[in-house]
N, C-alpha and C positions, 0 to 999 in steps of 0.2 A: 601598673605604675602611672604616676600622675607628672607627664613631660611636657615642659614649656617649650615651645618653639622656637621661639622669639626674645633672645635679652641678651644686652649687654654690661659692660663695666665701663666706667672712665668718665670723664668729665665731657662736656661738649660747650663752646662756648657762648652761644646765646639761648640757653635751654639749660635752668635752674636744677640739678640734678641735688637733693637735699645729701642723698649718701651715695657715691660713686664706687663704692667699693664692695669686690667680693663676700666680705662678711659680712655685710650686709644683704647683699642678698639671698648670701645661705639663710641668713635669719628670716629674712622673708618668706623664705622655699619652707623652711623648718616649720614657720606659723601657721600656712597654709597648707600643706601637707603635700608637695613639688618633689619630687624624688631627684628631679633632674632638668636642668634647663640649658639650652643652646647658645653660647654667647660670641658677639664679635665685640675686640675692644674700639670704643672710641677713638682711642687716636689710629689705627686701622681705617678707618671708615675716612676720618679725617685727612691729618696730611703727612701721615706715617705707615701706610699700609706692612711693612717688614716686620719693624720694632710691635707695628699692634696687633700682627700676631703673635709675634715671637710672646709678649707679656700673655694674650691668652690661653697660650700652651704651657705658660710657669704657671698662671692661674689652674687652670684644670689641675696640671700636675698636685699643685698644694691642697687641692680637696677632691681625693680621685671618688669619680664617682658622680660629682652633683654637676659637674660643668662637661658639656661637650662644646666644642669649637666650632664656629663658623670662622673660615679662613677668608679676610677681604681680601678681594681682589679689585686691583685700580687700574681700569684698561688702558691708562694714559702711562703709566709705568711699567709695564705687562709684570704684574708681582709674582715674586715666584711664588707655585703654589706644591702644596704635600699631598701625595693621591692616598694618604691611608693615615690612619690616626685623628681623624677629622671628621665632626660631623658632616662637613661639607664645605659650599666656598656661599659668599654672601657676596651680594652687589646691590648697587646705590647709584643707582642711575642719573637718579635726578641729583646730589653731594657731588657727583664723578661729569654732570653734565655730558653725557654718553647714552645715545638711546638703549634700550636692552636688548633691539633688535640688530643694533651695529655689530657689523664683523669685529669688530677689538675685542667681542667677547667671544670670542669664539674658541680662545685656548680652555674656556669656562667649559663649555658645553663638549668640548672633545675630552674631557675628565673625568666626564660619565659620571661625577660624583651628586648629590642633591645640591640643588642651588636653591637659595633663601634673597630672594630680591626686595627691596624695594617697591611697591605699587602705588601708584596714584591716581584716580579719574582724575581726569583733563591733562594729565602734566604730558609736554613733551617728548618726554622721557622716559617715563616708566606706566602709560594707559595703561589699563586691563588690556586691549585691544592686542598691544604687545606682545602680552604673555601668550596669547591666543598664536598670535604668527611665529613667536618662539618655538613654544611646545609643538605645534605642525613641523616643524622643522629639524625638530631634536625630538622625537617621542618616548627613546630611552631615558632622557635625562628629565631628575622629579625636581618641578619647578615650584616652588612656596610662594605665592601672590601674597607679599604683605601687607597688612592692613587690608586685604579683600577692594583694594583701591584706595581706603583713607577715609572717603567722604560718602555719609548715609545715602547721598542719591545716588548714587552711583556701587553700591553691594549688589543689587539685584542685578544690574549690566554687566559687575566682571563676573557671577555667576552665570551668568547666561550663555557669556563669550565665553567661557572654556569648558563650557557643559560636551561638548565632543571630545574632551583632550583629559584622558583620565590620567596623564603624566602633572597636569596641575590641582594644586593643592591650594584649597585657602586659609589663610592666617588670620585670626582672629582678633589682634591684637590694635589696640589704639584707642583712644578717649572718646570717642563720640561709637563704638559700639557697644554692642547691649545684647541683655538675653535673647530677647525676643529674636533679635535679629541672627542671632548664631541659629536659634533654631529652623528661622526662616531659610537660612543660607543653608541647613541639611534637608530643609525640604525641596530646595530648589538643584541644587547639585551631589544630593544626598552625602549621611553622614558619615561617607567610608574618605571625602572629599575635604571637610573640614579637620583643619588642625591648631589646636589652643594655643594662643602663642599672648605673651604681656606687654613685650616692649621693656620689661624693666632692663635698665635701670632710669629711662624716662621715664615711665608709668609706675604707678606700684600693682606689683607684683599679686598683694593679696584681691587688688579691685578687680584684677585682669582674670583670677582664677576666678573669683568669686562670679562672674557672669557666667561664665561655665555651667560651675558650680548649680548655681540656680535657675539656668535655663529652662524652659520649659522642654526639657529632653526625656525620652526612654531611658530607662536603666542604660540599656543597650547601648545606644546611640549617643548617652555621654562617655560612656566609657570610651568609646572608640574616639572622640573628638580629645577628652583629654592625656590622651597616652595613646591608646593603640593604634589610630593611624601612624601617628609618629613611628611608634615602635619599630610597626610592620616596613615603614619607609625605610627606616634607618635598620633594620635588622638587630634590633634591640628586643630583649623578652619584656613583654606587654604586663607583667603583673610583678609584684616583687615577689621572690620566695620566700618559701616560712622563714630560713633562719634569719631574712631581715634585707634592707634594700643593698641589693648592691651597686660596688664601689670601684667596678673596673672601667672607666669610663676611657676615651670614646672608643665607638669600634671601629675596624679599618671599612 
């Protein structure tokens, strides 16, 4: 199976989103051949963390199968969160102005569930560095480094910094990454460590596969970067069966 990571729905206000909407991105997922993608909704992220999950769980619900859920959590509101029916809970360190290392997250990492963060070289808020002192901290809990930091000088640093912490994962996703560089990231923290992730519905969806796609990767070692890390993370089966992809989306 080919799983996205990385995506949302919704609108965000200074970030041009051409189509904000679920069917839209199915069509995207459907173009590219995406069996299934992770989403938190924007206004979640924003300044509704309740209501924006509550919409992502009607979302899922209306196309079972292609959406699993990232549950935001805003450590300034302590949101309630669901320990089952979810791909997991998402944070945004730098949106939430909240280090990732602060205790306020801490009802996160006592949930045992996979968490999808946020990452940025240099910021504040959510360094590689972080994830590093996180994951020492929590070793049970699987921690997704988004965007591998954000910014090309800085891919090879958050791989390096959590190259001992095999509970982090990194996210492939954002505009200024590239083939080359996904492969380099499985050479450096190898490819059981990387995971495909687009960012849609900021990003689109088919560019974000497509670097994958045409990495200069092993049979092997893409498969595992576009699905089956995931899979195996999430306890999801890694290939679709014969009679066709399925559609019980998400698991507890």
């Amino acid at each position: 199976m080919i799983l996205d990571a990385h995506g949302h729905v919704g609108s965000w206000p200074d970030f041009l989103i051409p189509d904000p909407s679920p069917e839209g991105l199915v069509a995207a997922m459907d173009a590219s051949g995406v069996d299934a993608i992770g989403i938190s909704h924007l206004l979640a992220v924003g300044p509704d963390a309740v209501r924006g999950n509550e919409l992502a769980m009607e979302i899922a619900a209306r196309f079972p199968g292609r959406f699993g859920v990232w549950q935001v959590y805003n450590p300034h509101h302590r949101t309630p969160l669901a320990s089952t029916g979810v791909w997991g809970v998402k944070i945004h360190p730098d949106v939430h102005e909240c280090r990732l290392d602060d205790p306020l997250y801490d009802p996160v990492w006592q949930l045992g569930l996979p968490v999808l963060s946020h990452g940025q070289t240099g910021s504040p808020w959510s360094d590689p560095a972080q994830f590093a002192a996180v994951a020492a901290r929590h070793p049970d809990v699987p921690l997704l480094m988004g965007h591998t930091g954000l910014w090309p000088y800085g891919f090879g640093r958050a791989a390096r910094l959590v190259a001992d912490h095999p509970n982090v994962f990194l996210d492939t996703c954002g505009s200024k990454m590239t083939g080359r560089w996904i492969a380099r990231l499985a050479e450096l923290a190898g490819p059981e460590r990387v995971v495909y992730g687009s960012d849609a519905c900021f990003l689109d969806l088919r560019t974000g596969y497509g670097r994958v796609a045409l990495a200069p990767l092993t049979p092997a070692d893409r498969a595992l970067i576009q699905g089956g890390n995931l899979a195996r993370l999430l306890r999801l089966p890694d290939r679709v069966p014969a009679e066709g992809p399925q559609r019980g989306m998400p698991p507890a």
